[in-house]
C-alpha positions as CSV (number, residue, x, y, z in Angstrom):
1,X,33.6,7.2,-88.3
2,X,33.8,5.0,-85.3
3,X,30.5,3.3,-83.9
4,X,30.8,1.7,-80.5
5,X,28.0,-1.2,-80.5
6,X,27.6,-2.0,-76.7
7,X,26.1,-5.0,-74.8
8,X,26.8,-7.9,-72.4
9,X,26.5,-10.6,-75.3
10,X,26.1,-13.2,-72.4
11,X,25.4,-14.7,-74.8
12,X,25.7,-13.8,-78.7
13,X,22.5,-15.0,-81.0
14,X,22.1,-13.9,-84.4
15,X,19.8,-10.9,-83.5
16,X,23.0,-9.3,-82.1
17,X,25.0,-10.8,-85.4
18,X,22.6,-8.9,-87.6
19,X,22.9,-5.5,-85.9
20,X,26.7,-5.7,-85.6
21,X,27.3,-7.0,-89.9
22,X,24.9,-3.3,-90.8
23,X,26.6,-1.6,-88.6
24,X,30.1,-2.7,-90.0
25,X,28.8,-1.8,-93.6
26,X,27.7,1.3,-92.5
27,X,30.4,2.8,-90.3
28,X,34.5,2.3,-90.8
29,X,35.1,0.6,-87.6
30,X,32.6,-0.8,-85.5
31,X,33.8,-1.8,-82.0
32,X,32.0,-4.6,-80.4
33,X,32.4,-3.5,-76.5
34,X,31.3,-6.7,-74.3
35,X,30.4,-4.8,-70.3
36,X,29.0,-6.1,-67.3
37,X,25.5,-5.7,-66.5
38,X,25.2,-4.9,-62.7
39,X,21.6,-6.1,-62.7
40,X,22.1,-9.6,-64.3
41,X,24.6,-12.9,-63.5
42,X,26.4,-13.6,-66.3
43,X,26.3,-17.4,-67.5
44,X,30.0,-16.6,-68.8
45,X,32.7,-14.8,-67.9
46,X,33.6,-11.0,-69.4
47,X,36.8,-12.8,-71.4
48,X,35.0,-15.8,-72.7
49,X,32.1,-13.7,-73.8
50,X,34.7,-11.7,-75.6
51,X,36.2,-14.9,-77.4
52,X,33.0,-15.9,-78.3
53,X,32.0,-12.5,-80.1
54,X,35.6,-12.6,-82.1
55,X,35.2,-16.5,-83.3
56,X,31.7,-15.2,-84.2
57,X,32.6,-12.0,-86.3
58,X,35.0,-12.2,-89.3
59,X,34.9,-8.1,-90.4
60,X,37.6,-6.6,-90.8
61,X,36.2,-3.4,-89.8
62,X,35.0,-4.6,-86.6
63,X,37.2,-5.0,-83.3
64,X,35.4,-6.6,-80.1
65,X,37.0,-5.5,-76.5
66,X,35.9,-5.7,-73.1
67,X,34.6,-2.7,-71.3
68,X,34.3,-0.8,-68.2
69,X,32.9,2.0,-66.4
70,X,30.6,4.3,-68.5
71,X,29.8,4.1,-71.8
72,X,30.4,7.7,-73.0
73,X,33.7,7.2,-71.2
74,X,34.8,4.3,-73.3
75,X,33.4,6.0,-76.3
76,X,35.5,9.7,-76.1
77,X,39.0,7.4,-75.2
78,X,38.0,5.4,-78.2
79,X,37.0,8.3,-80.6
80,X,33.9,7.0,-81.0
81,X,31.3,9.7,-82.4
82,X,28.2,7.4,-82.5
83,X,26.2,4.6,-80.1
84,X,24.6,2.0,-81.8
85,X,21.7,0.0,-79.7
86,X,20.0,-2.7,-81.1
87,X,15.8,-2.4,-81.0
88,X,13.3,-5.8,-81.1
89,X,10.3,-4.4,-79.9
90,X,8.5,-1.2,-78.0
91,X,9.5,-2.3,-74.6
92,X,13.4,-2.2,-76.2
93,X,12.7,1.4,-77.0
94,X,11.4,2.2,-73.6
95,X,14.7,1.3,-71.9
96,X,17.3,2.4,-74.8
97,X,15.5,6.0,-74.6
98,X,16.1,6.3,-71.1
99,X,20.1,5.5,-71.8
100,X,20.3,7.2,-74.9
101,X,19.0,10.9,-73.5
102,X,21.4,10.0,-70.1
103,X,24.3,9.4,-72.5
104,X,23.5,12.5,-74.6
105,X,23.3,14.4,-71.4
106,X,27.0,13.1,-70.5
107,X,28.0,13.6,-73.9
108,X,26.3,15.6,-75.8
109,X,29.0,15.3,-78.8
110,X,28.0,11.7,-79.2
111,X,25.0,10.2,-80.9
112,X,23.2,7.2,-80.2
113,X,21.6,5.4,-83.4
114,X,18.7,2.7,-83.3
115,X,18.7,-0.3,-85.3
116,X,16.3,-2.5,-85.8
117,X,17.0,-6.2,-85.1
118,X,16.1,-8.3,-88.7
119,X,12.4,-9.0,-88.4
120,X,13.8,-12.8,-88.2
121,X,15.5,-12.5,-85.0
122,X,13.1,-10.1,-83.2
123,X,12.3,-12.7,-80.4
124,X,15.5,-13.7,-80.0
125,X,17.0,-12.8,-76.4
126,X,20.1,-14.1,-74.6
127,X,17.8,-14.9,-71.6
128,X,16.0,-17.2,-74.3
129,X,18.9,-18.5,-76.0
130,X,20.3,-19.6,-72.2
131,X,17.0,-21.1,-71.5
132,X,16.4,-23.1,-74.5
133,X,20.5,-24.2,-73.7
134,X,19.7,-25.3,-70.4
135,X,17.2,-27.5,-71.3
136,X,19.3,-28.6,-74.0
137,X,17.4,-27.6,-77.0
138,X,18.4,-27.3,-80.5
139,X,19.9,-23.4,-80.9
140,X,22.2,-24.2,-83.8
141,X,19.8,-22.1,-85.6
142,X,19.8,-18.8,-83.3
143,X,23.5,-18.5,-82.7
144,X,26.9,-19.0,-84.2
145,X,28.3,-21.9,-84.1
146,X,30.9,-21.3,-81.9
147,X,28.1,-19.9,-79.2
148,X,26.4,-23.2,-79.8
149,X,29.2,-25.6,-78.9
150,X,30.1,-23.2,-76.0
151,X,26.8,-23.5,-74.6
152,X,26.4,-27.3,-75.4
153,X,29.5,-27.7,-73.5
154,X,28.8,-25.6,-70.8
155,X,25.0,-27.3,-70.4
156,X,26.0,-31.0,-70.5
């Protein structure tokens, strides 16, 4: 079964890293879809954010790809049965509900699973992450490394 796991990952932290290694023991092929968010400014580019995800994740099982357009689009060329959508909190579920019953209504032969981030990177946002970057604090623990250095780099 194919899972699509969708986000902007702009960027990756470990929250995200958690939800996509259960997914990828759960599912046979996870794909890791990195798409633009039309209500936020991206502090990298769709291609680097890609690069970053795939020097991140080293599954087998998993494939990371840039997106576009809908969702449920990108799921039925892909063959993808099943939405994953990561959860930290209530105000998580408020939004992902909204999405989840829109998608269902699109596609109502895909289903959209919630998964709980690890309880030890439930406050962990990529708003945060770029904050805490841009005022050049240490987030070797709340990332991968290769996000780190990125955002090191990108911040000096």
């Amino acid at each position: 079964m194919i899972a699509v796991y969708p986000g902007s990952f702009d960027p990756l932290h470990n929250g995200h890293v958690d939800v996509i290694e259960r997914a990828a023991a759960i599912f046979d092929t996870v794909l890791v879809v990195v798409f633009a968010n039309a209500g936020k400014k991206p502090l990298f580019d769709a291609p680097t954010r890609v690069q970053l995800v795939r020097q991140s994740i080293n599954r087998p099982n998993v494939e990371v790809e840039e997106g576009s357009g809908l969702l449920v689009d990108y799921a039925h060329r892909r063959g993808a049965r099943v939405i994953i959508r990561g959860l930290r909190a209530v105000l998580d579920f408020d939004y992902e509900f909204q999405f989840a019953l829109m998608n269902k209504r699109m596609a109502p032969d895909i289903e959209t699973i919630f998964m709980l981030t690890g309880e030890k990177y439930s406050y962990l946002s990529s708003t945060l992450i770029k904050e805490l970057a841009g005022y050049r604090a240490d987030i070797a623990s709340l990332v991968p490394q290769a996000v780190a250095q990125r955002l090191d780099y990108h911040f000096q």
